[in-house]
C-alpha positions, -999 to +999 in steps of 0.1 A: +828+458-146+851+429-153+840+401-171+848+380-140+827+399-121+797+397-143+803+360-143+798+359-106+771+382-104+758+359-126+764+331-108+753+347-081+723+356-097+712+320-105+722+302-072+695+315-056+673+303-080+688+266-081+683+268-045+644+271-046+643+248-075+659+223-053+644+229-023+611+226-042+620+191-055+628+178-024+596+196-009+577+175-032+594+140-032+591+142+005+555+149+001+552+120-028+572+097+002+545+109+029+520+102+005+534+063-001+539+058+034+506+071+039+490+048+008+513+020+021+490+008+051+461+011+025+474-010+006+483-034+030+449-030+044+436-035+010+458-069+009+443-080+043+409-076+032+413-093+000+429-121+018+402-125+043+376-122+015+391-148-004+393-169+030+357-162+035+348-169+000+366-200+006+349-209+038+316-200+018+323-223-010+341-252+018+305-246+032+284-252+006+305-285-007+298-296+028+261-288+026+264-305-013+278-332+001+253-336+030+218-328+007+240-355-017+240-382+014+202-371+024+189-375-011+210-410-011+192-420+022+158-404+008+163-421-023+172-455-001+136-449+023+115-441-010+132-471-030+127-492+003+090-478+002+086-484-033+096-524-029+074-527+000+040-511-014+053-533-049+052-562-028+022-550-007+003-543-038+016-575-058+005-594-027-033-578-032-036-582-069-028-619-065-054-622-034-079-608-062-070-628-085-075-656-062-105-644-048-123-635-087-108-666-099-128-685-073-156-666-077-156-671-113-151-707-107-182-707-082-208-686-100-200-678-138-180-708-152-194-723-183-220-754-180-228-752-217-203-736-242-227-727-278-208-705-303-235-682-291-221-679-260-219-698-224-246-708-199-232-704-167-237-721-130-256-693-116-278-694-148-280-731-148-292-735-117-321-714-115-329-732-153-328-765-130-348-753-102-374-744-127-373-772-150-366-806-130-396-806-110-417-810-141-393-833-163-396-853-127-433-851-133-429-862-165-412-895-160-378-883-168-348-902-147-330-882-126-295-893-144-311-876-173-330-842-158-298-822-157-286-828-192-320-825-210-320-791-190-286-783-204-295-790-240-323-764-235-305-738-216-280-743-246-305-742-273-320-713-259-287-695-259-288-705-297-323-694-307-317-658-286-289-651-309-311-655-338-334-636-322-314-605-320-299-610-356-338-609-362-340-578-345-369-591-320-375-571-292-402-574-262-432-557-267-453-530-242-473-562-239-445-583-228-434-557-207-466-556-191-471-593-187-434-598-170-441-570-145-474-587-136-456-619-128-424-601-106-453-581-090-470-613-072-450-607-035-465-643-028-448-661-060-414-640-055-414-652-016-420-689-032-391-690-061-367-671-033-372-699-009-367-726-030-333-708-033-338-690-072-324-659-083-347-635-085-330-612-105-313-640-129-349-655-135-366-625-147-337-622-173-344-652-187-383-646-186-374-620-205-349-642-227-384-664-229-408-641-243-380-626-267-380-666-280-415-666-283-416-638-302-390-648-327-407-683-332-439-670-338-424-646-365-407-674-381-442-694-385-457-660-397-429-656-419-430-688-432-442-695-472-473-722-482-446-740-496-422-741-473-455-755-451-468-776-472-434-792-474-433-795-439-466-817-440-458-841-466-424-845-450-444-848-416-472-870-428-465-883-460-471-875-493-513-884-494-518-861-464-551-839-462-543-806-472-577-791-474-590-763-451-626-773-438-646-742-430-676-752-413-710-739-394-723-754-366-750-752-339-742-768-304-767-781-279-748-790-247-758-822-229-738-810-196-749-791-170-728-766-150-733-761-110-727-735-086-693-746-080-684-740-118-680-782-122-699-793-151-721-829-152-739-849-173-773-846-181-801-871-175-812-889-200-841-872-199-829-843-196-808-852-230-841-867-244-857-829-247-822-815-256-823-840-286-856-831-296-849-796-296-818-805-319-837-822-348-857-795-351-830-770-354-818-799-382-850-794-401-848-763-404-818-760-412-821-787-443-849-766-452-826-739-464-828-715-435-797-693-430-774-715-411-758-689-393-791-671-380-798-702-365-763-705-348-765-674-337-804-677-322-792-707-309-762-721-305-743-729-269-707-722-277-684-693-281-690-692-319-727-684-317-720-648-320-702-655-356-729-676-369-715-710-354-677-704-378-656-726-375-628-739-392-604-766-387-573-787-409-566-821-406-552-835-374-565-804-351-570-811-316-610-816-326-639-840-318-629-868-342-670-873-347-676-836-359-645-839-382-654-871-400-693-859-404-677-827-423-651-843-444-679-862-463-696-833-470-697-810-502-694-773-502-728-758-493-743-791-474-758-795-438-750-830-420-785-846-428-779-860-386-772-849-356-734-855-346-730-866-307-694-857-291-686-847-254-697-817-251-734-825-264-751-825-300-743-805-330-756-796-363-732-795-389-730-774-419-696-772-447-695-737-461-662-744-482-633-767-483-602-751-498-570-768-513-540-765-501-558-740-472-537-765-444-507-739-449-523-710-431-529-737-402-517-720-370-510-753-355-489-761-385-469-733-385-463-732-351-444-770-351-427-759-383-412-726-367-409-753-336-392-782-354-374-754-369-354-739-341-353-774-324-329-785-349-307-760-339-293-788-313-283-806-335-270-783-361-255-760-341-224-767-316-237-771-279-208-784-253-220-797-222-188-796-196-203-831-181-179-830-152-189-794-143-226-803-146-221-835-122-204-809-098-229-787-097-254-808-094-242-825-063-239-787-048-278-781-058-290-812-049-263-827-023-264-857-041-232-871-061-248-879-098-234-891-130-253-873-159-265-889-192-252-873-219 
């Protein structure tokens, strides 16, 4: 075989094979072609829905800028109504504090304003008056004018502000007894239906009953408390520097020249009567000179309340006494009977002096008691006590309906 012919059987050989090959390719870019046409509308599908999602998303988010913007314009008007609320329960509620304030300010004005200003503290109307419904009826009694009543009253309540003070600083409290006595009094229905309709506060009066006895108390302490020499001080300063200090204790045997009657009044004996009385006395005096014991006789004998303790009985200068019985026992000497029989009011007496005792005036209750009295009474004066006159003349005029001018 030629050469040429191998060449063409060659050729031949591979044509066949190109063919395929070709066929093949064009096989499988017509099928890559089908497949883009076919992926084409997918794609454009895919485009549409992207497109309406964005559109929707941007509807969504259009939407909720609206809905923003509306909740925005609500919470504005909201905000406007509460703000609007806000002024007008401000206003509502300014407007009520200041009708309070009125309304307390007044009733300050009307019931708790000060009378009498102490740097203890205030007395105020409410307390003040019942103080003058108590007290003016008896200064009246008294003599006292009427332009002077309400300030005399107003210097007590004062002072009794002052001399509470000190009383708590002294730690004085009432007692069960106390207690017991004020309960008593607020228990009389009768005595409660007479203060209320003479217009007192019940309530406001047994305070200061209380206030009363707590006074008591605390003055009493201060003459208990007091020394002999502070006392005996008091009585040289009170009645000079030759006053009696000496403490008579004396015996005595009474023999009453009065009778008593059914009706409990007592009445003077006839002189007959008085006549056997007498006799009896002298001797009882006999006796009694003839050194028998003083105090059985008192006791055997005697008509008073001291029988029981042997006719005791002692007494300082200036006591509330028969002035009779205490010049018979100043001019005796310890140990001596009166050698007569002393006549007072209440009938005849035999006298004995047991002892005399220096400087015994100090333990004088009576003393004490206007020493621990003078004592806080200066308290007056020595302490601050503001009477707010024009308040006073106020009141007054609203407790008594009368216009007054006050002494001060």
């Amino acid at each position: 075989m030629s050469n040429n012919q191998k060449k063409s059987k060659k050729n031949n050989t591979n044509k066949p094979q190109t063919a395929k090959k070709t066929n093949t390719e064009v096989k499988e870019k017509e099928e890559v072609k089908v497949e883009e046409v076919k992926a084409t509308p997918k794609k454009e599908e895919k485009k549409v829905e992207k497109k309406e999602t964005k559109k929707e998303e941007k509807k969504v988010e259009e939407l909720k800028e609206v809905k923003k913007d509306e909740e925005k314009k609500a919470e504005v008007k909201i905000s406007k109504v509460n703000t609007d609320k806000v002024v007008i329960f401000s206003i509502v509620g300014f407007c009520i504090l200041v009708a309070l304030g009125v309304f307390f300010f007044v009733f300050y004005k009307s019931n708790y304003e000060a009378v009498v200003d102490t740097d203890y503290g205030m007395v105020n109307k409410n307390e003040y008056t019942v103080y003058y419904k108590m007290f003016a009826p008896m200064l009246e009694y008294y003599g006292y004018q009427s332009t002077q009543i309400p300030s005399v009253i107003a210097n007590k309540a004062g002072t009794d502000k002052i001399i509470l003070a000190k009383a708590k600083e002294a730690n004085i409290t009432l007692s069960d007894e106390d207690k017991a006595a004020i309960d008593k009094v607020f228990s009389d229905k009768d005595q409660i239906s007479t203060w209320q309709q003479s217009g007192i506060n019940i309530s406001i009066l047994r305070k200061l009953y209380e206030e009363d006895y707590i006074i008591t108390a605390y003055i009493n302490k201060l003459a208990e408390d007091a020394s002999d020499e502070d006392i005996l001080k008091y009585i040289k300063e009170t009645y000079g520097e030759n006053a009696d200090l000496y403490e008579y204790n004396t015996r005595h045997i009474l023999l009453k020249t009065t009778t008593t009657g059914e009706d409990g009044t007592s009445s003077k004996m006839s002189d007959e009567q008085k006549a056997t009385v007498f006799a009896k006395a002298q001797g009882l005096l006999a006796r009694a000179l003839a050194g028998e014991d003083f105090a059985t006789l008192a006791k055997e004998n005697s008509e008073d309340g001291t029988a029981s303790d042997g006719g005791a009985f002692t007494f300082y200068d200036g006591d509330s006494i028969y002035e009779e019985y205490e010049k018979a026992s100043k001019s005796l000497e310890a140990g001596q009977v009166y050698a007569q029989i002393v006549e007072t009011d209440a009938g005849y007496h035999i006298i004995k002096l047991d002892s005399k005792v220096e400087n015994g005036r100090s333990k004088s209750s009576t003393i004490r008691s206007s020493y621990a009295n003078e004592k806080v009474n200066n308290l007056s004066t020595s302490e601050k006590i503001d009477i707010k006159t024009d308040v006073l003349n106020k009141l007054i005029e609203t407790i008594t309906g009368v216009a007054t001018t006050t002494d001060t």
